[in-house]
MARZA-264311 format. One record per residue (C-alpha): chain; x, y, z. Coordinates in steps of 0.2 Angstrom, whole numbers, plus 5000, padded with zeros to 4 digits. Layout:
BEGIN
{'A'; {X; Y; Z}}
...
! end
This chain:
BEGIN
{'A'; {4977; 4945; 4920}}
{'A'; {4960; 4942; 4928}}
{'A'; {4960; 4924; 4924}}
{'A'; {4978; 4922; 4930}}
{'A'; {4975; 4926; 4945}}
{'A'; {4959; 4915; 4949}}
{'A'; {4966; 4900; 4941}}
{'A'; {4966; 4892; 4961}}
{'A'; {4962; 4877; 4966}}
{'A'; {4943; 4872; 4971}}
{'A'; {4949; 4857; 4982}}
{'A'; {4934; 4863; 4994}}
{'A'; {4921; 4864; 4982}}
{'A'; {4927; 4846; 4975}}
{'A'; {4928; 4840; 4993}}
{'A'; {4912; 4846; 4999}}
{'A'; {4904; 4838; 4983}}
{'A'; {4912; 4820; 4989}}
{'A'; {4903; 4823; 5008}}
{'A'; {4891; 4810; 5010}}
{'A'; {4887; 4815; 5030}}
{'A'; {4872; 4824; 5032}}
{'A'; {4876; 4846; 5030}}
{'A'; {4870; 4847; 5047}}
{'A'; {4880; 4834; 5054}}
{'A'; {4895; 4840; 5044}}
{'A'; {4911; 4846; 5054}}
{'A'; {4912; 4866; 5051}}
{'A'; {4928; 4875; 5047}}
{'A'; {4933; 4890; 5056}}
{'A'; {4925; 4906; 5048}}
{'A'; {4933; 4911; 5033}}
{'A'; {4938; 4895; 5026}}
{'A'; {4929; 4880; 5015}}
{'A'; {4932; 4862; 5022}}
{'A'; {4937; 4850; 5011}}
{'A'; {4944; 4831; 5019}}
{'A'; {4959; 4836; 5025}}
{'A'; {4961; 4851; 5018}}
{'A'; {4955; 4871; 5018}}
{'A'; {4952; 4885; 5008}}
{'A'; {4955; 4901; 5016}}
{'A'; {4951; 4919; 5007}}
{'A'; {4963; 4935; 5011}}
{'A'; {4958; 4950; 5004}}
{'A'; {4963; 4962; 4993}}
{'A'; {4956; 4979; 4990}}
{'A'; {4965; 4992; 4979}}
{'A'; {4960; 5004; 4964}}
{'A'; {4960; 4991; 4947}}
{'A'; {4950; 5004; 4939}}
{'A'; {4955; 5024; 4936}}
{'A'; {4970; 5034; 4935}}
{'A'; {4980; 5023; 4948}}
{'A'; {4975; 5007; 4942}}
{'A'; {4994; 5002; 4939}}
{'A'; {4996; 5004; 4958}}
{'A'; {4981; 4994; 4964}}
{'A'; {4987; 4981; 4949}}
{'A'; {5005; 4981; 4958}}
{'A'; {4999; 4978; 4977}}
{'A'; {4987; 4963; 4971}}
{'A'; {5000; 4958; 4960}}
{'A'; {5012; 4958; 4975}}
{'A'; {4998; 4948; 4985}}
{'A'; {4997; 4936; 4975}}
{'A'; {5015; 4931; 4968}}
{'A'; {5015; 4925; 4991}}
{'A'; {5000; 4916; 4989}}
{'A'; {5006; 4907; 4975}}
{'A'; {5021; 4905; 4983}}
{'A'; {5013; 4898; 4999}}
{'A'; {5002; 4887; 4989}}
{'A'; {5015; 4879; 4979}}
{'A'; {5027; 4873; 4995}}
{'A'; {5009; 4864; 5000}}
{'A'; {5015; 4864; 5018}}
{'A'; {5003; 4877; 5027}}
{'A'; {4992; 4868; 5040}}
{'A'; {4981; 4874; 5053}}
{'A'; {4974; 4862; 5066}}
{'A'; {4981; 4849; 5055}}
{'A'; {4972; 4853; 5039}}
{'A'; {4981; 4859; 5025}}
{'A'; {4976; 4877; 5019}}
{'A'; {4976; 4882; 5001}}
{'A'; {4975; 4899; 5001}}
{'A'; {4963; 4910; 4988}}
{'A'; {4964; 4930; 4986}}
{'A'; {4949; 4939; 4985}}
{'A'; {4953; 4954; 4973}}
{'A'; {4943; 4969; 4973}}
{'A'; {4942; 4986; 4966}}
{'A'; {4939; 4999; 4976}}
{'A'; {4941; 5013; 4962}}
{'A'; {4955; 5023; 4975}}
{'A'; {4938; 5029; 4983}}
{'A'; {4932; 5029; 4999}}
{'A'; {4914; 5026; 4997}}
{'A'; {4918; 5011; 4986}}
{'A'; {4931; 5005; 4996}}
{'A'; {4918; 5005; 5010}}
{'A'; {4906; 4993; 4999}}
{'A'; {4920; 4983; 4995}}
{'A'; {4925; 4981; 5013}}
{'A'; {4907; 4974; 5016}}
{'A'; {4907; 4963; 5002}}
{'A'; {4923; 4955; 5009}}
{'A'; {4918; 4954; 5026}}
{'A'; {4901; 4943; 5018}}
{'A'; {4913; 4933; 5007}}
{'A'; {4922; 4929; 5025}}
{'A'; {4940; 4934; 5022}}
{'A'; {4950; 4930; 5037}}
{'A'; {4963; 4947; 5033}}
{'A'; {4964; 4958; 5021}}
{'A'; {4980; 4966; 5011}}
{'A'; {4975; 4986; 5009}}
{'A'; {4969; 4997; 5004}}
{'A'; {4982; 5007; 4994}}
{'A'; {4975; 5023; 4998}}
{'A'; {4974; 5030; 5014}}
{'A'; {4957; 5040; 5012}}
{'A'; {4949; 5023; 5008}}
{'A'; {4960; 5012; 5023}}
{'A'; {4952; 5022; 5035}}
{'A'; {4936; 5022; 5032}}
{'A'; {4936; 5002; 5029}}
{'A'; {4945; 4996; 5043}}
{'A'; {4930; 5005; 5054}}
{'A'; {4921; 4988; 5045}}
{'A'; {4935; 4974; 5044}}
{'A'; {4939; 4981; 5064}}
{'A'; {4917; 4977; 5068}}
{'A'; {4920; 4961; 5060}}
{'A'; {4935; 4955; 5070}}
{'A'; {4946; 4954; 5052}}
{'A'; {4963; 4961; 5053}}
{'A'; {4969; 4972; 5039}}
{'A'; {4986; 4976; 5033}}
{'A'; {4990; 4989; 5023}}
{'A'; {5005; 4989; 5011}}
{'A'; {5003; 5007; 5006}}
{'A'; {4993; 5017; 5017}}
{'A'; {5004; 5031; 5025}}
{'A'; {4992; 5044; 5032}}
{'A'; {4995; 5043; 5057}}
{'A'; {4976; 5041; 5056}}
{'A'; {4975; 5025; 5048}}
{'A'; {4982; 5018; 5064}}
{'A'; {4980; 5031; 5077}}
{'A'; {4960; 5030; 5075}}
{'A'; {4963; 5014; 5085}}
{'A'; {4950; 5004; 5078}}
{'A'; {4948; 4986; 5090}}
{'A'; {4939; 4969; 5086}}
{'A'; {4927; 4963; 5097}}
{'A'; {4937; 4953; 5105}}
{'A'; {4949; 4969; 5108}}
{'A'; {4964; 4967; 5095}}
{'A'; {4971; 4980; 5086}}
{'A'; {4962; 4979; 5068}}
{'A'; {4974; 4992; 5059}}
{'A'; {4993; 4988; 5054}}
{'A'; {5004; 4992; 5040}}
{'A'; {5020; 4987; 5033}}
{'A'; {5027; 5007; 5027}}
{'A'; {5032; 5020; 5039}}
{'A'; {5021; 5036; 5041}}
{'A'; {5020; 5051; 5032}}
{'A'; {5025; 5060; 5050}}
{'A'; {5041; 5051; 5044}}
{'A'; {5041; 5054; 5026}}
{'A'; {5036; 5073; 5029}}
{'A'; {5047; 5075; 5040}}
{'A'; {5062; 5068; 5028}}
{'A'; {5054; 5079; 5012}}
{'A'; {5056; 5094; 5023}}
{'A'; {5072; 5091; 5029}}
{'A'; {5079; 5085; 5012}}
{'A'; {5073; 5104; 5004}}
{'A'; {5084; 5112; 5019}}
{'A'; {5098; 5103; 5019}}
{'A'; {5099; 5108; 5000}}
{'A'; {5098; 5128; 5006}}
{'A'; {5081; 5131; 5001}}
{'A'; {5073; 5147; 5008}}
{'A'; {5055; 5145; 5000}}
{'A'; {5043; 5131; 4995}}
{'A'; {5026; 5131; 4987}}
{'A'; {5014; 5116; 4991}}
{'A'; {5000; 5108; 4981}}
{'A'; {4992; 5094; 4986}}
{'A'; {4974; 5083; 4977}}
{'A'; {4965; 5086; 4995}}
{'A'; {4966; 5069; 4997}}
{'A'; {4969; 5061; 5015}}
{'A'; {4986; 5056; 5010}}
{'A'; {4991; 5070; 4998}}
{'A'; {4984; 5085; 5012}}
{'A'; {4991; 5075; 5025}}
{'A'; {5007; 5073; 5016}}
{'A'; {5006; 5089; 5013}}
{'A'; {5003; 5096; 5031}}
{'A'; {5019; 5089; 5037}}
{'A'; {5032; 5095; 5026}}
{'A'; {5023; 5111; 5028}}
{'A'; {5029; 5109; 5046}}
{'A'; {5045; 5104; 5045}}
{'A'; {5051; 5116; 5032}}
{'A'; {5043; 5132; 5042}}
{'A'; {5052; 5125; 5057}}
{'A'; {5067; 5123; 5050}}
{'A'; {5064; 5142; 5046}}
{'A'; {5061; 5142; 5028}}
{'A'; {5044; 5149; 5019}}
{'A'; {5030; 5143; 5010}}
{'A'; {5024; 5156; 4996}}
{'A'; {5008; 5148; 4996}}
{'A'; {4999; 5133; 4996}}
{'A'; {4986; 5128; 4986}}
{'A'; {4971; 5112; 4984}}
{'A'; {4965; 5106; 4968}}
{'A'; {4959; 5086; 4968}}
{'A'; {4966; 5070; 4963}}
{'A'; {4959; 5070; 4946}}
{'A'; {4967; 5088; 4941}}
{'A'; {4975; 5087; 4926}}
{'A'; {4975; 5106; 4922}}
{'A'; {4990; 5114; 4934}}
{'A'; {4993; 5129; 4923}}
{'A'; {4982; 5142; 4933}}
{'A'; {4990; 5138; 4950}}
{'A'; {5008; 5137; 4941}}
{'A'; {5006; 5154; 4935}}
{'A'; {5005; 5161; 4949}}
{'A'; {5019; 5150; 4959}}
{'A'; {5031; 5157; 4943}}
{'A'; {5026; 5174; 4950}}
{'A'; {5034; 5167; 4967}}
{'A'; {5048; 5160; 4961}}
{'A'; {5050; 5146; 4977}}
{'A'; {5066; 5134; 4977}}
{'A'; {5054; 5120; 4978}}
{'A'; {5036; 5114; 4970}}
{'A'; {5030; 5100; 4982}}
{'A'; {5015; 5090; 4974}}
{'A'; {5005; 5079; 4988}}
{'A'; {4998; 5066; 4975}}
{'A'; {5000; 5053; 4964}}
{'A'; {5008; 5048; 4949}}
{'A'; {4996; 5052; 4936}}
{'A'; {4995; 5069; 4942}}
{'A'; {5010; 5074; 4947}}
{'A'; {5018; 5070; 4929}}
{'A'; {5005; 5084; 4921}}
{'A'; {5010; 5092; 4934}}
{'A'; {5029; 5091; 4930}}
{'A'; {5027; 5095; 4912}}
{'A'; {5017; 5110; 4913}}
{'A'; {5031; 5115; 4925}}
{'A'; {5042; 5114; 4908}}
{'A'; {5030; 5122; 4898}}
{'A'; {5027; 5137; 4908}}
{'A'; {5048; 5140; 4912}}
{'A'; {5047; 5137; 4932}}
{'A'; {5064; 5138; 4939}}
{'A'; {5058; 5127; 4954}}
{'A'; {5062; 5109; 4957}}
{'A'; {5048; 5096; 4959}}
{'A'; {5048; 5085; 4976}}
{'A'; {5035; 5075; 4979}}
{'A'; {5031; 5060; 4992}}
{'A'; {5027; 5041; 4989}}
{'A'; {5012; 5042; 4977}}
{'A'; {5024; 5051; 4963}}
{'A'; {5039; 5038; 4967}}
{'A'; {5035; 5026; 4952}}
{'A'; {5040; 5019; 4936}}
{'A'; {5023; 5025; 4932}}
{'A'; {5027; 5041; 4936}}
{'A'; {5045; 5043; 4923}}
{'A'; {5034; 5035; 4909}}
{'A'; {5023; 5047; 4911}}
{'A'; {5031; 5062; 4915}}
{'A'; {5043; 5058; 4899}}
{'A'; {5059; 5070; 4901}}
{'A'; {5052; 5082; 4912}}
{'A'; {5053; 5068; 4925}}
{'A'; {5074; 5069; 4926}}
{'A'; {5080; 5078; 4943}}
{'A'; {5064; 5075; 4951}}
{'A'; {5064; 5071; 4969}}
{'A'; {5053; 5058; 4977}}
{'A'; {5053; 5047; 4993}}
{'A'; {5048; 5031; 4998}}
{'A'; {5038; 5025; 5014}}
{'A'; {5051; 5009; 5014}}
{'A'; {5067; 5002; 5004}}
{'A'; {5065; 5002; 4984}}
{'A'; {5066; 4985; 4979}}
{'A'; {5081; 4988; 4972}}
{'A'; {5089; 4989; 4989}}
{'A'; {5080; 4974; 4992}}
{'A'; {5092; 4956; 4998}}
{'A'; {5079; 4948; 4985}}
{'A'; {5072; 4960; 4977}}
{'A'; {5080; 4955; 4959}}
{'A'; {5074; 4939; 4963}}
{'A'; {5056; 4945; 4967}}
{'A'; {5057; 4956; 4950}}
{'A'; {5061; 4941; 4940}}
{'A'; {5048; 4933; 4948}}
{'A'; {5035; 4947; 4945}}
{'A'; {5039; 4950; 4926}}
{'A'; {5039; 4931; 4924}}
{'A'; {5022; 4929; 4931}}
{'A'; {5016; 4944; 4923}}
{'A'; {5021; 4948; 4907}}
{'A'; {5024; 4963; 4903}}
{'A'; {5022; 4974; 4918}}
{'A'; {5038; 4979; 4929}}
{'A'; {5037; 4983; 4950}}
{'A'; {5030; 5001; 4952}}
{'A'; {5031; 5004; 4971}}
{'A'; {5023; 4994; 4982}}
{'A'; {5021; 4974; 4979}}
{'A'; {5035; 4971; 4987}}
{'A'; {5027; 4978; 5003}}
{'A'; {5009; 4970; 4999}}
{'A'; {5020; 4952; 4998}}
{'A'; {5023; 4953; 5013}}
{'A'; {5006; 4960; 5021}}
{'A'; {5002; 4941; 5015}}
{'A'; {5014; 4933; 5024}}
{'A'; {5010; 4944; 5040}}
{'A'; {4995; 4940; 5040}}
{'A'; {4998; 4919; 5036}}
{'A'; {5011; 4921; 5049}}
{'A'; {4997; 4928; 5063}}
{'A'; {4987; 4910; 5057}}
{'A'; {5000; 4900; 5060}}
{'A'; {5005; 4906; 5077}}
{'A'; {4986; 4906; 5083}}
{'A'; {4984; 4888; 5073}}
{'A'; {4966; 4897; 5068}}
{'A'; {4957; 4903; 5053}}
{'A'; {4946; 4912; 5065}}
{'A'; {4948; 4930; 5060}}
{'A'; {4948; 4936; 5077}}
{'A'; {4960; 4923; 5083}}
{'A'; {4971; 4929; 5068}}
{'A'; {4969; 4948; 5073}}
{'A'; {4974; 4943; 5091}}
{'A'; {4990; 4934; 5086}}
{'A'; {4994; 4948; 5075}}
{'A'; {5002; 4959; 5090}}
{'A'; {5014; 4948; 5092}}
{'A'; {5018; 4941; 5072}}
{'A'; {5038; 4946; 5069}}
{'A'; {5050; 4939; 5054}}
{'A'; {5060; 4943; 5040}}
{'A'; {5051; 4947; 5026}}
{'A'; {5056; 4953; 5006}}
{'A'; {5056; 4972; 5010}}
{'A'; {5066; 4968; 5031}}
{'A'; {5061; 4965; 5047}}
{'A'; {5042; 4963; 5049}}
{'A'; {5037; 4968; 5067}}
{'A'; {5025; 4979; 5074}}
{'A'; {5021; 4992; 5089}}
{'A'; {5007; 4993; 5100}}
{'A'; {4994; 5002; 5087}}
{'A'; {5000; 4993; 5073}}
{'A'; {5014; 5004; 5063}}
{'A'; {5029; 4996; 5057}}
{'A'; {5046; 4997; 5070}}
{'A'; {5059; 5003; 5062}}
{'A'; {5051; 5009; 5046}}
{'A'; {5063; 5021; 5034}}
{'A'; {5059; 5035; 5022}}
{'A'; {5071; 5033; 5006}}
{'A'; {5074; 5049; 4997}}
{'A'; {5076; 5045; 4979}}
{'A'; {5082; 5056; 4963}}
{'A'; {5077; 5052; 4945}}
{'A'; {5092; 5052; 4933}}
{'A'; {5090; 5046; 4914}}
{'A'; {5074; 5037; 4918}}
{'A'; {5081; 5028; 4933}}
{'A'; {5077; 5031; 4955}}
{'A'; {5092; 5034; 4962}}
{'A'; {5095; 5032; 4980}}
{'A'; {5102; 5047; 4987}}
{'A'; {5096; 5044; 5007}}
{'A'; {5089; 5034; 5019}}
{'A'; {5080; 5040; 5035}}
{'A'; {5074; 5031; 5046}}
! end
C-alpha cells in the first residue's frame, strides 16, 4: 500500500537535474514546492494513526487524501502562476498520539507542506495546529470533532485562521446523542469514555444534554483508549440497570466493550459517537454489534450524490479494504485546501491559509464552506442504527 501511494511523479527532481543555470541564479518556487521548467511539485500533508489500534482509520483518511490527489493529478490542469502543479502527499503516522503527532507536525513543516489533511484525532489536532499555525500552514481536519480544536483560535503570522474542519462538532453530535436517548423515553444513562480529548469531551456533552433534558446518569466512569478489559466497570453498571451505555471512544474499544455487554447479561443498549461508527466497528464487534447506536459528524457515504461512485473508486484502488468512516471527508480536506491555492494563485502557505477564509464549493460529502474560526456551515450529525451487519440511517440533525 506504501508503495501505491508514493508511486508519484518526480518531474521536479528530473527537471532540476536538466538546469544548467547556476543554483544561485535559479528562479525559486514558492515555499513548499520543487521547480521543475514549467512545472511544480507541491507537498500536502497528511497526519493520521498508520500504526495501533485505529490504524484502519488513519488508513482511511490518507486513503481518502490521496484517491483527490490522484484525481487532481490525472486531469493535469492545476496551474498556479502559470506553472502546472503535480501534487505529492506526505503521509505520516502519528500513532493517534499527541506527542507523536507533535513530531510529526514538525517534520512536515521541515519537509515544507503547504497544508495539511488531519489529524484524525482530536487530542493530537490540537496540539499540532499550535505548529502548523507558527508556520503559516493551514490545516484541515477531516475528523477532528472536539470545539477546541477551532475555538483555541490558533492564527498564522500573517493573522489567518490556521484551524478548519470539514465535520460538525461534538457540541453538535452530543447534543443529538442526548437527545436521540430522550426521544426514546430513557430515564437513565451510564457514561464511559477512554479520557481522550474526544472521547471525555464527547462525553461531557451528552452528559449535558441528557441531565437537561431531565434524565440521569447513574455514573460515569474513565478508563483509556487502550482498555480492552470493560468487565469491572460493567459489573457495576448491571447493578444500575441504566436504559443506556454510552461509550466515548473508538472502534476497537467500544466492540470489547459491546461483547462483554453480552457476556455479562446488560439490559442496556449501547450508543456511542463517531469513533465507534465504522465498518471496523460491526466486524469486530461480531453479533453483539446489531441494535447499536452510533452517529456521524457528517452524511455516511451512503447518503453521499457520489458516494457509490467514490466507493468503487476506493475499493478499485485499494484492494481489499472497504470506506470506514471518514475518506470521504479527508477527500475533500484536499480539495479545500487545492481550492484555497488556486484562489490565492500561490504555493505560499500563508497565502493559501489567507485564501482559505474565503474557499466555498461543492464537494463529495456537500457544501464545503466555512465560518469565521474555521468550523464547517451547516455541518449535520446523522444518527445511525446497525441492522444485520449494515448503518442504517434513522436521523439527521443538523
Amino acid at each position: 500500500m506504501q508503495k501505491m501511494w508514493k508511486l508519484l511523479p518526480l518531474v521536479a527532481a528530473v527537471s532540476l537535474a536538466a538546469c544548467t543555470k547556476p543554483a544561485d541564479t535559479a528562479p525559486k518556487a514558492d515555499a513548499g514546492a520543487a521547480a521543475g521548467g514549467d512545472s511544480i511539485t507541491v507537498k500536502i500533508g497528511s497526519g493520521a494513526p498508520k500504526s495501533g489500534g485505529i490504524a484502519h482509520l488513519g488508513a482511511d483518511n490518507e486513503m481518502g487524501a490521496q484517491l483527490a490527489i490522484n484525481e487532481i493529478n490525472a486531469k493535469g490542469d492545476l496551474k498556479i502562476g502559470g506553472k502546472k502543479v503535480i501534487l505529492e502527499l506526505m503521509g505520516e503516522d502519528d500513532a493517534g498520539d499527541p506527542k507523536q503527532g507533535t513530531t510529526v507536525a514538525q517534520k512536515m513543516v521541515d519537509a515544507k507542506v503547504v497544508g495539511v489533511v488531519g489529524h484524525l484525532n482530536s487530542g493530537v489536532s490540537i496540539p499540532a495546529n499550535a505548529i502548523y499555525a507558527a508556520a503559516g500552514i493551514v490545516q484541515v481536519s477531516p475528523s477532528s470533532t472536539n470545539p477546541d480544536y477551532t475555538l483555541k483560535g490558533n492564527k498564522t503570522p500573517g493573522g489567518s485562521v490556521s484551524s478548519y474542519r470539514v465535520v460538525a462538532n461534538d457540541i453538535q453530535q452530543g447534543s443529538a446523542i442526548g437527545k436521540y436517548v430522550l426521544k426514546q423515553g430513557a430515564k437513565s444513562m451510564a457514561i464511559l469514555d477512554d479520557a481522550t480529548q474526544y472521547g471525555k469531551g464527547l462525553a461531557d456533552y451528552v452528559e449535558k444534554t441528557v441531565k437537561e433534558g431531565g434524565a440521569s446518569i447513574t455514573s460515569r466512569e474513565a478508563l483509556t483508549d487502550k482498555t480492552t478489559d470493560f468487565k469491572g466497570a460493567l459489573t457495576k453498571l448491571k447493578a444500575e440497570n441504566p436504559d443506556y451505555i454510552f461509550w466515548g471512544g473508538m472502534d476497537d474499544t467500544g466492540a470489547a466493550l459491546s461483547k462483554q455487554m453480552k457476556e455479562l447479561g446488560l439490559k442496556a443498549k449501547l450508543i456511542s459517537g463517531d469513533g465507534a461508527c465504522t465498518t471496523k466497528f460491526i466486524e469486530l464487534a461480531g453479533d453483539t454489534a446489531e441494535g447499536v447506536i452510533c452517529t456521524q459528524a457528517g452524511a455516511p457515504v451512503s447518503k453521499m450524490a457520489k458516494g457509490a461512485e467514490f466507493s468503487a473508486n476506493y475499493e478499485k484502488t485499494f484492494p481489499g479494504k472497504k470506506v470506514q468512516i471518514y475518506s470521504p471527508f479527508a477527500y475533500d480536506a484536499v480539495y479545500a485546501i487545492v481550492n484555497a491555492m488556486k484562489a490565492a494563485d500561490s504555493v505560499e502557505p500563508e497565502k493559501i491559509a489567507k485564501a482559505m477564509a474565503g474557499v466555498t464549493f461543492d464537494g463529495l460529502i456537500g457544501k464545503i464552506a466555512f465560518d469565521e474560526k474555521g468550523d464547517i456551515k451547516g455541518g449535520v450529525i446523522t444518527v445511525q442504527e446497525i441492522k444485520n451487519k449494515e448503518l442504517v440511517v434513522l436521523d439527521t440533525v443538523m
